[in-house]
C-alpha positions in Angstrom: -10.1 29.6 -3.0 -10.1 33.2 -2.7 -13.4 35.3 -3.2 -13.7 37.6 -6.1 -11.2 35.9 -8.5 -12.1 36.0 -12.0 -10.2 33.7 -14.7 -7.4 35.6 -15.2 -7.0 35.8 -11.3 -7.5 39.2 -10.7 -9.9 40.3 -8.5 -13.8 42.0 -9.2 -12.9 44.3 -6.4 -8.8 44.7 -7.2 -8.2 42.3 -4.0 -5.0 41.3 -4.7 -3.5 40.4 -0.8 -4.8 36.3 -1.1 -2.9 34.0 -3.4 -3.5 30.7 -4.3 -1.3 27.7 -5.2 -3.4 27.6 -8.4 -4.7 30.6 -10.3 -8.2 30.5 -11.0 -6.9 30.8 -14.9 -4.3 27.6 -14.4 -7.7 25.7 -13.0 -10.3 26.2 -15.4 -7.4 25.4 -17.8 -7.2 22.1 -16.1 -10.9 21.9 -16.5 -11.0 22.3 -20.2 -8.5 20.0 -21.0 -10.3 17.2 -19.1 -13.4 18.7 -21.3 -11.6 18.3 -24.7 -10.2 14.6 -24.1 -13.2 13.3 -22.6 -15.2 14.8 -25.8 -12.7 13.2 -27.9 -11.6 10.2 -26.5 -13.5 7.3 -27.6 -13.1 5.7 -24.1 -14.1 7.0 -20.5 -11.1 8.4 -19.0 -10.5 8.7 -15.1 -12.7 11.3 -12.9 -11.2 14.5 -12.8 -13.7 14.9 -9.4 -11.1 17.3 -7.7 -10.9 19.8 -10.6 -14.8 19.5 -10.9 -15.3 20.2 -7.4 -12.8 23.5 -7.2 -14.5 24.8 -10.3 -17.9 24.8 -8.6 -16.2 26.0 -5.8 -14.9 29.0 -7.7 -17.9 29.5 -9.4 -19.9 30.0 -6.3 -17.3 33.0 -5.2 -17.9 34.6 -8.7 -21.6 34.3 -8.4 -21.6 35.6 -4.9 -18.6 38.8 -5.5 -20.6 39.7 -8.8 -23.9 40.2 -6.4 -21.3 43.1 -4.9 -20.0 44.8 -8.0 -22.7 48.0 -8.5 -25.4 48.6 -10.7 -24.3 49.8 -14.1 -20.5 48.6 -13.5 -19.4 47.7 -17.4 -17.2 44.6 -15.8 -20.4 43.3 -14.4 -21.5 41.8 -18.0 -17.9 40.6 -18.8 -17.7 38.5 -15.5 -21.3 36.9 -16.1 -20.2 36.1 -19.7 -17.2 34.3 -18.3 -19.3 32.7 -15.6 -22.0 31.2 -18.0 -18.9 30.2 -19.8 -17.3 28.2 -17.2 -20.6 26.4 -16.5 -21.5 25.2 -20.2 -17.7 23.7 -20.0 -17.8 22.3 -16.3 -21.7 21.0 -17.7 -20.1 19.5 -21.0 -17.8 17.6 -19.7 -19.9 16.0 -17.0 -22.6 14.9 -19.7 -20.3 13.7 -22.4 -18.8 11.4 -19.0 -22.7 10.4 -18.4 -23.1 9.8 -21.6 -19.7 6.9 -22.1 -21.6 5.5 -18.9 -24.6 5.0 -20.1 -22.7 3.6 -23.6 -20.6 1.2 -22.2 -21.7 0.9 -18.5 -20.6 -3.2 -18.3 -17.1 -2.5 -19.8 -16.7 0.5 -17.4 -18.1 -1.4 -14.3 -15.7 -4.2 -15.2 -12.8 -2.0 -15.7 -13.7 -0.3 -12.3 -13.7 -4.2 -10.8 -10.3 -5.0 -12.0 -8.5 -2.1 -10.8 -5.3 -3.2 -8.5 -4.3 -1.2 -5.5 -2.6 1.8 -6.6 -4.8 2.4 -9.4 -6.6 5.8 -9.8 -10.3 5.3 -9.6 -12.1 5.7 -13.4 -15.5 6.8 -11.7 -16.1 9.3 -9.1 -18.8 7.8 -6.4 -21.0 9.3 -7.8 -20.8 7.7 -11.0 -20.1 5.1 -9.8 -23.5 4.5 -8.3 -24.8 5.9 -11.4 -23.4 3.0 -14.0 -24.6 0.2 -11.0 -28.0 2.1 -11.1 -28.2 2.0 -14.7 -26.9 -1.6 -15.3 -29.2 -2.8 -12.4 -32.2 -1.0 -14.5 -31.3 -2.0 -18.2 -31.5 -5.9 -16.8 -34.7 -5.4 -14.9 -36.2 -4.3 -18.2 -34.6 -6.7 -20.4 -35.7 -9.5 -18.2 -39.3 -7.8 -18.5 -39.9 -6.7 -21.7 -37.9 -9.7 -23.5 -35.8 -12.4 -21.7 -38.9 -13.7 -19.5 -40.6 -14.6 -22.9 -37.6 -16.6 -24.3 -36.9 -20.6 -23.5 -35.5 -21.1 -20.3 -32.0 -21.4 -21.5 -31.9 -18.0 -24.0 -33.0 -15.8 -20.8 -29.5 -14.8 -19.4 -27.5 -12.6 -21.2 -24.0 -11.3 -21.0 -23.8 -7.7 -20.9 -20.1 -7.3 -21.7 -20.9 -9.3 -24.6 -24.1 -7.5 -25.8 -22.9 -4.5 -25.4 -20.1 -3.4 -27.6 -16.4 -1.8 -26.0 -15.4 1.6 -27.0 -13.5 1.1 -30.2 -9.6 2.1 -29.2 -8.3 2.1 -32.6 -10.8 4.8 -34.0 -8.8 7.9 -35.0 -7.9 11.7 -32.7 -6.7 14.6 -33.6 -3.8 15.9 -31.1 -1.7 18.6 -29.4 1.7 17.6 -28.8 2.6 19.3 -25.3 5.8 17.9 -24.1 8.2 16.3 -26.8 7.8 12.7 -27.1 10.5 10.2 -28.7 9.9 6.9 -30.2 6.4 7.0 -30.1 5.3 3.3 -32.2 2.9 3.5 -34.9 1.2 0.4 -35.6 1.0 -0.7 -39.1 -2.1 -0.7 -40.8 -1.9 -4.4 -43.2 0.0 -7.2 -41.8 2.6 -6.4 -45.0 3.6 -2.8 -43.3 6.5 -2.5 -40.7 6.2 -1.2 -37.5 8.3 2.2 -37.0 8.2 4.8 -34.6 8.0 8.9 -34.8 9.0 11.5 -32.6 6.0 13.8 -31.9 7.8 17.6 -31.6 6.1 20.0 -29.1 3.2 22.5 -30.2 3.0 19.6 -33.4 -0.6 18.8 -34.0 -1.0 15.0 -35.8 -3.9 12.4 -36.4 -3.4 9.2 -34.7 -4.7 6.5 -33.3 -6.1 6.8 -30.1 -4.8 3.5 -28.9 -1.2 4.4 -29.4 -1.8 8.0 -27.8 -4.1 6.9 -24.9 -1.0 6.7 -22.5 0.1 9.9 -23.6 -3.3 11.3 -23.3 -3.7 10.1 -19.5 0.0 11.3 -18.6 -1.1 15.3 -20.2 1.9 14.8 -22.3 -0.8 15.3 -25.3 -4.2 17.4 -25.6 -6.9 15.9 -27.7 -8.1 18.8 -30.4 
């Protein structure tokens, strides 16, 4: 990352000889699309840990070239506006992620499990150690507060089973990014047809999330 790049990519000091493969602008656009899908989606969707770390990154050459603008400069307000912005996103995404853990933390351990070679990780390490944490620490107080005083056979209890799955089929709002044909909408009775829509780019529809979810992974489609 280059120092003094603010989100439009110019520079606090008019610095203009580094480039970058990605502007700071195309990264913290990155950053609040994974913010908007994960506040939408009713599922935990994979770690976005490299675009997390690069923000932070960038943030830290803001912080540090602000320090250098001088005393007085108008621009010096503008850039800490646009820093605090960055970090409420970068911090609202990471809870709202926190948060699906500590929701469904057996379904998303189990998910994590069953992954096959070639499959991107859901959880960065660090939450990953986080959900283990937190499952190891919602049995040790079940077994203490409740399970030690039931008969011997009613003290084990399946968490995938006690604790309920994200519910897929709940309804999103969407962005249509790239044109998409012959997308299949399921029907809602038994009595309805299946039949399938094209979704036009820059259209904006209400689906359900399970039919979109693939779309949603591949960036074809923004959650609004």
């Amino acid at each position: 990352m280059s120092d003094a790049l603010s989100e439009d990519g110019s520079d606090i000091n008019q610095d203009d000889s580094q480039e970058d493969v990605m502007t700071p602008a195309e990264l913290i656009d990155k950053l609040e699309q994974a913010w908007l899908n994960e506040k939408f989606s009713p599922e935990l969707l994979e770690n976005r840990s490299e675009v997390v770390e690069c923000v932070m990154e960038q943030l830290t050459h803001m912080e540090a070239n602000l320090q250098r603008v001088k005393k007085g400069d108008a621009k010096a307000g503008f850039h800490r506006m646009e820093i605090d912005r960055i970090r409420y996103v970068l911090s609202s995404y990471l809870r709202s992620r926190l948060q699906k853990i500590e929701k469904y933390f057996p379904h998303v351990l189990e998910r994590e499990k069953s992954l096959v070679e070639g499959q991107p990780s859901l959880l960065s390490p660090e939450e990953f150690a986080f959900a283990k944490e937190y499952y190891a620490n919602t049995e040790t107080y079940l077994k203490a507060v409740a399970l030690k005083r039931m008969p011997p056979n009613l003290q084990a209890v399946d968490m995938l089973k006690a604790v309920p799955e994200p519910s897929l089929d709940s309804f999103v709002f969407l962005r249509v990014k790239e044109r998409q044909e012959n997308i299949l909408i399921e029907p809602e009775t038994d009595e309805q047809r299946d039949f399938v829509v094209d979704l036009e780019e820059g259209s904006q529809h209400l689906m359900r999330y399970r039919i979109v979810a693939p779309l949603v992974s591949s960036g074809a489609v923004q959650l609004i």
